[in-house]
C-alpha positions in Angstrom: -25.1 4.6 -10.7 -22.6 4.0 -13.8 -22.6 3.4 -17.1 -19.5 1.4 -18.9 -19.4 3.4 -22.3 -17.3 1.7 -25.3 -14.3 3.7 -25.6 -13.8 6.0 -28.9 -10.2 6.0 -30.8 -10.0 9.6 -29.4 -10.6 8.5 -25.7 -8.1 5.8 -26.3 -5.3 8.0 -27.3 -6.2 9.8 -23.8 -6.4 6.4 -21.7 -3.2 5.3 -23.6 -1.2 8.4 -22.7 -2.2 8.5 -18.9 -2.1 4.3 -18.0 1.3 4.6 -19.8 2.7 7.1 -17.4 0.7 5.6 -14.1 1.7 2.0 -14.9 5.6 3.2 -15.5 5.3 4.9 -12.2 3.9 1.9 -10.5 6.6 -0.6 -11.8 9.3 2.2 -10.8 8.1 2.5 -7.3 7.9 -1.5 -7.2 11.4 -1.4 -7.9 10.6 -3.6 -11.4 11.7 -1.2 -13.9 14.1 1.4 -13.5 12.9 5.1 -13.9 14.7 6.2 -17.1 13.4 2.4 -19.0 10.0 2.6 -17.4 8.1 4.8 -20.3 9.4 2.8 -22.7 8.7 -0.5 -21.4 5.0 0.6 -20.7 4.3 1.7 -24.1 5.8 -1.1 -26.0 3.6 -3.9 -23.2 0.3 -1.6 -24.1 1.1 -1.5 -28.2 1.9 -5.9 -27.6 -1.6 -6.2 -25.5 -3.6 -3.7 -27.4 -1.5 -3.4 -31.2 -4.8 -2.5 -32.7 -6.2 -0.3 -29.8 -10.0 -0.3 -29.1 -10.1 -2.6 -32.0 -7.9 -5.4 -30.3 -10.0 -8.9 -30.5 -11.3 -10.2 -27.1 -10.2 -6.9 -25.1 -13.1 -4.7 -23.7 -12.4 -0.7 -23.3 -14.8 1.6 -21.6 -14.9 5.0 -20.4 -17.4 4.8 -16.5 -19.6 7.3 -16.7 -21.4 9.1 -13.8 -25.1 7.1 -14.7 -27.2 10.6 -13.1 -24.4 13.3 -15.0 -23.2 11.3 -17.9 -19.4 12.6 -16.8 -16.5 10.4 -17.1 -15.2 9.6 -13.8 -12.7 6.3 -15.4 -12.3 4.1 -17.3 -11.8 0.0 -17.4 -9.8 -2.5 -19.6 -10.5 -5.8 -19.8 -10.4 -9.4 -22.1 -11.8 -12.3 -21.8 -9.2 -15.3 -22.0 -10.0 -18.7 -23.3 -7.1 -21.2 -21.8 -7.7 -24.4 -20.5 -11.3 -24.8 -19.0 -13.7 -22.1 -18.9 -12.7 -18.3 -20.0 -11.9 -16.0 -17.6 -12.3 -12.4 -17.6 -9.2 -10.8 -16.6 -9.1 -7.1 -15.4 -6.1 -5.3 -16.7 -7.2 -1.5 -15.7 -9.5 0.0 -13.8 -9.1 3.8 -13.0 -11.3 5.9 -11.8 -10.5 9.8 -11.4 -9.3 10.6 -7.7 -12.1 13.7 -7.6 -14.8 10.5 -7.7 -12.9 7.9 -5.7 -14.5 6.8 -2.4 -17.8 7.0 -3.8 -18.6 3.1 -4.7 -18.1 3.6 -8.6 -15.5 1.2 -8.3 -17.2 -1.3 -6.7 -20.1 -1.2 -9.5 -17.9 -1.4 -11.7 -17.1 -4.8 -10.5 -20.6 -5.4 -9.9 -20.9 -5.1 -13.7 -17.8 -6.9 -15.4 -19.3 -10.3 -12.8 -22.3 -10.1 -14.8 -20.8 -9.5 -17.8 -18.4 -12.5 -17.2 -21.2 -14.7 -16.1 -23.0 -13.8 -19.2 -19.9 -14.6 -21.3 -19.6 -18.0 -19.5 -16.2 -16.9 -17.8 -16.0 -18.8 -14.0 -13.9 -15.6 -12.6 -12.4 -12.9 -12.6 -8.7 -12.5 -12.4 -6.4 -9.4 -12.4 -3.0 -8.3 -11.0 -2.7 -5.3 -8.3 1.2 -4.0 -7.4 2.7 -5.0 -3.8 2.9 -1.1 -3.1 -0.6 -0.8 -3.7 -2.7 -1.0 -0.6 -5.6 0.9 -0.9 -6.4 -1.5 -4.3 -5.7 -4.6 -2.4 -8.1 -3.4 0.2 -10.8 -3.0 -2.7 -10.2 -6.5 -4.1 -9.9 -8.0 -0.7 -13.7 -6.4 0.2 -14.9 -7.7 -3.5 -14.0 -11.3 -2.3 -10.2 -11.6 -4.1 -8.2 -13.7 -2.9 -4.3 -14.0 -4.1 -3.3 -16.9 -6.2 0.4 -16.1 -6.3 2.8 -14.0 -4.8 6.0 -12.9 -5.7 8.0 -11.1 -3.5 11.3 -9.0 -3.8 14.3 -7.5 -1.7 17.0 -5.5 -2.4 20.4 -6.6 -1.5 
């Protein structure tokens, strides 16, 4: 159904420019960041998680293909983190274009980062999903996440 292609340097510069802008929007709308520090902020957390881009030791980045057409439909970022116990992977993007949402290409993607993570010894997979954000928690929830922490905000 897909395929999980290692991203290029030239798909990266793509990725980078598009997560940056989605993940400043995201923290705007969660009321995190405010609208005019937001790009800023987002590129200066990617270049700190990812300083030397696809190259970045123990972080995974890979354009989904369409596994029958070979076209990109998303892509996923990932590392695998080695703290106390067994390493966990930890999912820090997973985008796949609207035009092929609803079709379960999400869901194998997940399929494939378990059995990647079980191969690599990791005991589960973590990642983070905004408050505003239902349609994602709805995803996760159906995968079998279950929140660890919450943290919760309001205006005053």
């Amino acid at each position: 159904m897909i395929q999980l292609v290692p991203m290029t340097p030239d798909e990266y510069e793509r990725f980078a420019a598009e997560s940056v802008d989605l993940y400043a929007a995201d923290h705007v709308r969660a009321g995190t960041w405010t609208p005019a520090d937001a790009p800023a902020r987002a590129r200066a957390e990617l270049a700190g998680l990812l300083p030397n881009g696809v190259e970045t030791p123990d972080h995974v980045l890979r354009v989904v293909r369409d596994g029958a057409t070979g076209e990109r439909v998303g892509e996923v970022w990932f590392a695998f983190q080695h703290t106390e116990g067994p390493p966990q992977l930890f999912l820090f993007w997973i985008g796949i274009n609207e035009k092929h949402r609803r079709r379960g290409l999400a869901t194998a993607v997940f399929a494939e980062l378990e059995k990647d993570a079980r191969e690599r010894g990791a005991t589960r997979v973590a990642l983070h999903v905004f408050g505003e954000n239902a349609g994602a928690q709805s995803l996760y929830a159906k995968l079998g996440f279950k929140p660890t922490n919450i943290i919760m905000a309001k205006p005053v």
